[in-house]
C-alpha positions as CSV (number, residue, x, y, z in Angstrom):
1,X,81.1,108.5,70.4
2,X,78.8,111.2,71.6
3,X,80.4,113.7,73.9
4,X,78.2,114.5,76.7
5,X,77.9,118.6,78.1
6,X,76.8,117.9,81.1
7,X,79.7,115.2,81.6
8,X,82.1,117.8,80.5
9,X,81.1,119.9,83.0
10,X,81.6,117.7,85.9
11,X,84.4,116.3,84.9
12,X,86.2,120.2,84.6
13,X,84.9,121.1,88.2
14,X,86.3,118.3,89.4
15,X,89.5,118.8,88.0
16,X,89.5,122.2,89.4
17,X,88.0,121.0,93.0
18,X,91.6,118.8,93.0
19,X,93.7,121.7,91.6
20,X,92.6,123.9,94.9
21,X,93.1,120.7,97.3
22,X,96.7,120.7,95.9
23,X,96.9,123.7,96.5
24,X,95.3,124.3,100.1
25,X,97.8,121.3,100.9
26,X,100.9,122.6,99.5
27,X,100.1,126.1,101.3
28,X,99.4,125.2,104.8
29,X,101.7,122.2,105.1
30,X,104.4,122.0,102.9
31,X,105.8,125.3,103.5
32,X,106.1,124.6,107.1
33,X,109.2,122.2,106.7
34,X,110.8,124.5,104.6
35,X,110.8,127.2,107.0
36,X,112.2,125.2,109.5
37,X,114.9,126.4,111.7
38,X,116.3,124.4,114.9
39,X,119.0,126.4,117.4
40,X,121.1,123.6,119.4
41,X,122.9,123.5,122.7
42,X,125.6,120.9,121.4
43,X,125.4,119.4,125.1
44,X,122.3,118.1,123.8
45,X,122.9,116.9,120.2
46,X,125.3,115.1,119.3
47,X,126.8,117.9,116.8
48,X,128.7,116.5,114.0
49,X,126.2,113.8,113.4
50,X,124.1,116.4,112.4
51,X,126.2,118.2,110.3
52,X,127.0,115.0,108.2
53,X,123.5,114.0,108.1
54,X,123.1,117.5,106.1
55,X,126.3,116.6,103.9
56,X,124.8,113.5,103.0
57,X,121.4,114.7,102.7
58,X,122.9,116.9,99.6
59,X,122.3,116.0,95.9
60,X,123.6,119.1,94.5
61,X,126.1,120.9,96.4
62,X,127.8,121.4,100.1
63,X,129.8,124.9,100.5
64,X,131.2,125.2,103.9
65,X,133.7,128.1,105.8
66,X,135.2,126.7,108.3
67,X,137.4,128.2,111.0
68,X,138.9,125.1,112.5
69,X,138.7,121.7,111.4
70,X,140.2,118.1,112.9
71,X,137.4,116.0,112.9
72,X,138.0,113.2,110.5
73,X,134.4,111.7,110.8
74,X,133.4,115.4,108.5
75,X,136.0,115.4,106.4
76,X,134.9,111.8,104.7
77,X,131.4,112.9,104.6
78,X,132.7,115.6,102.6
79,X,134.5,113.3,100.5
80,X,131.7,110.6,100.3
81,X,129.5,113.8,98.9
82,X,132.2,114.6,96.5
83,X,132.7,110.6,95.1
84,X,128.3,111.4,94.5
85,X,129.0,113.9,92.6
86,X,128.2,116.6,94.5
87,X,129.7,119.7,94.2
88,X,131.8,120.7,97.3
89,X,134.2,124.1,97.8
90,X,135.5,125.4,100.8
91,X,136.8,128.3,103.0
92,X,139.3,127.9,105.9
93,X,141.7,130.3,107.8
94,X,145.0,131.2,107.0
95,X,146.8,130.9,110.3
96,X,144.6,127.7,111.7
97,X,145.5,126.1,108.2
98,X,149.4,126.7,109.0
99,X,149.5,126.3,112.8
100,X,147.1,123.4,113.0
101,X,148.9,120.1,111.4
102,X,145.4,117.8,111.5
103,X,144.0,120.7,109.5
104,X,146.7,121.6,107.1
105,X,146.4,117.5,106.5
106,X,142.7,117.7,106.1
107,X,142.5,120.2,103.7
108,X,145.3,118.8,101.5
109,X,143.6,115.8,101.3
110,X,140.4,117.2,100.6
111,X,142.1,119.1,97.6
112,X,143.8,115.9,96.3
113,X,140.5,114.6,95.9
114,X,139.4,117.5,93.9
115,X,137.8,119.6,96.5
116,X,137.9,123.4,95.9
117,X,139.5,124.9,99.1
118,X,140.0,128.3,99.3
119,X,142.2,129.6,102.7
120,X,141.4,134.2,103.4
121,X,144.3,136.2,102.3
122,X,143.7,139.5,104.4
123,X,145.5,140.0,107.7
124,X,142.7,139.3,110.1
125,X,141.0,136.1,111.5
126,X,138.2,134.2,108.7
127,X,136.0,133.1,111.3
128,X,133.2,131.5,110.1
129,X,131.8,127.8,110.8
130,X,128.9,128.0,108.2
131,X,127.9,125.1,105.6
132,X,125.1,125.3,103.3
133,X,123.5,122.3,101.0
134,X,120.4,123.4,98.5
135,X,118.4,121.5,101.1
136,X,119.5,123.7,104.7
137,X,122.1,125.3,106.3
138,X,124.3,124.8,109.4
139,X,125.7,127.6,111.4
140,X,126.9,128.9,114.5
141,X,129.6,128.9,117.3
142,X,130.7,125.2,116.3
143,X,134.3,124.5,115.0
144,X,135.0,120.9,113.4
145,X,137.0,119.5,116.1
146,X,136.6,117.1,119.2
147,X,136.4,119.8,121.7
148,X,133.8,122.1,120.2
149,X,131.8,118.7,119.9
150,X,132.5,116.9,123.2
151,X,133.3,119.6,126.0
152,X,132.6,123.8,124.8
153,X,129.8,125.5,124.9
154,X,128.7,125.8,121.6
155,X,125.3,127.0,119.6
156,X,124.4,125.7,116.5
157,X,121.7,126.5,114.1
158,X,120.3,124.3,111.7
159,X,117.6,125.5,108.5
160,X,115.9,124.5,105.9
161,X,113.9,128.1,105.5
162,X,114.5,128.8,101.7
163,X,115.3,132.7,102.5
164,X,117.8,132.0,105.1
165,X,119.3,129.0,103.2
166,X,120.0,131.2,100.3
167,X,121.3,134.5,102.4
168,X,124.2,132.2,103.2
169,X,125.2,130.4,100.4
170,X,125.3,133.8,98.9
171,X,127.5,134.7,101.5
172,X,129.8,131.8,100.8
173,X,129.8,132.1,97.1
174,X,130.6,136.1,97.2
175,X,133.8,134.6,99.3
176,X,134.7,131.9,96.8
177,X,134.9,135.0,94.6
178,X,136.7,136.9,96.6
179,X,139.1,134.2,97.6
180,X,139.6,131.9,95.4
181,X,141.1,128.3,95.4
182,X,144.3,127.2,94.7
């Protein structure tokens, strides 16, 4: 069989014709989902569902710092993510974790199913109520309990913009370091 130039030809600039459609396409419309950032009222979300549709979103990993945390409907996404196979660690605060029964129960049961939990050691407040998944982020105002979802005033932001994302799981991996989990 003959190989044909001029078929060659053709055949090349329409490879490369597809080549810059891909990439015109991945350019203008891809990257706009991926810099995506939403800042909530949680008056007008309902606010854990959307933090456990992040959890379950995850495939590879959920690192979360939370302040205080009683809501049971988070704590079994956490451990459904987990039972996946997805790695999950976490930060809480010292005195919540000892004044705060649900908590202190929350936390021991997320460690007897293997989660990483890591609880600050220095003499002032750990005050975060961050989690980050290698798909977004979740962040703000909003502690894990009924009355930061059903009455306060809280603000919540929620990402998937790849240099955001990654600004805070660094943050949350420097405090794994820093305090690790027993």
């Amino acid at each position: 069989m003959k190989f044909n130039k001029d078929f060659g030809y053709v055949l090349v600039i329409v490879i490369l014709l597809g080549l810059c459609g891909q990439f015109y396409y991945d350019y203008h419309y891809k990257p706009i989902k991926q810099r995506e950032v939403s800042v909530y009222y949680n008056g007008d979300i309902e606010t854990n569902k959307k933090l456990i549709k992040i959890i379950q979103d995850s495939n590879e990993f959920v690192y979360f710092a939370i302040y205080t945390f009683t809501r049971k409907d988070i704590k079994d996404a956490l451990l459904g993510a987990k039972h996946r196979g997805v790695d999950v660690r976490g930060l809480t605060d010292k005195s919540q974790l000892e004044k705060i029964e649900i908590q202190s129960d929350i936390i021991k049961e997320l460690k007897a199913e293997g989660i990483p939990i890591a609880t600050q050691s220095h003499s002032a407040i750990m005050h975060l109520k961050t989690l980050v998944t290698e798909n977004s982020y979740f962040s703000g105002s909003y502690n894990w309990t009924a009355s930061a979802t059903d009455s306060n005033d809280e603000i919540i932001e929620i990402g998937q913009d790849e240099t955001i994302r990654k600004q805070y799981q660094k943050v949350l991996e420097e405090l794994f370091e820093k305090y690790p989990a027993n």
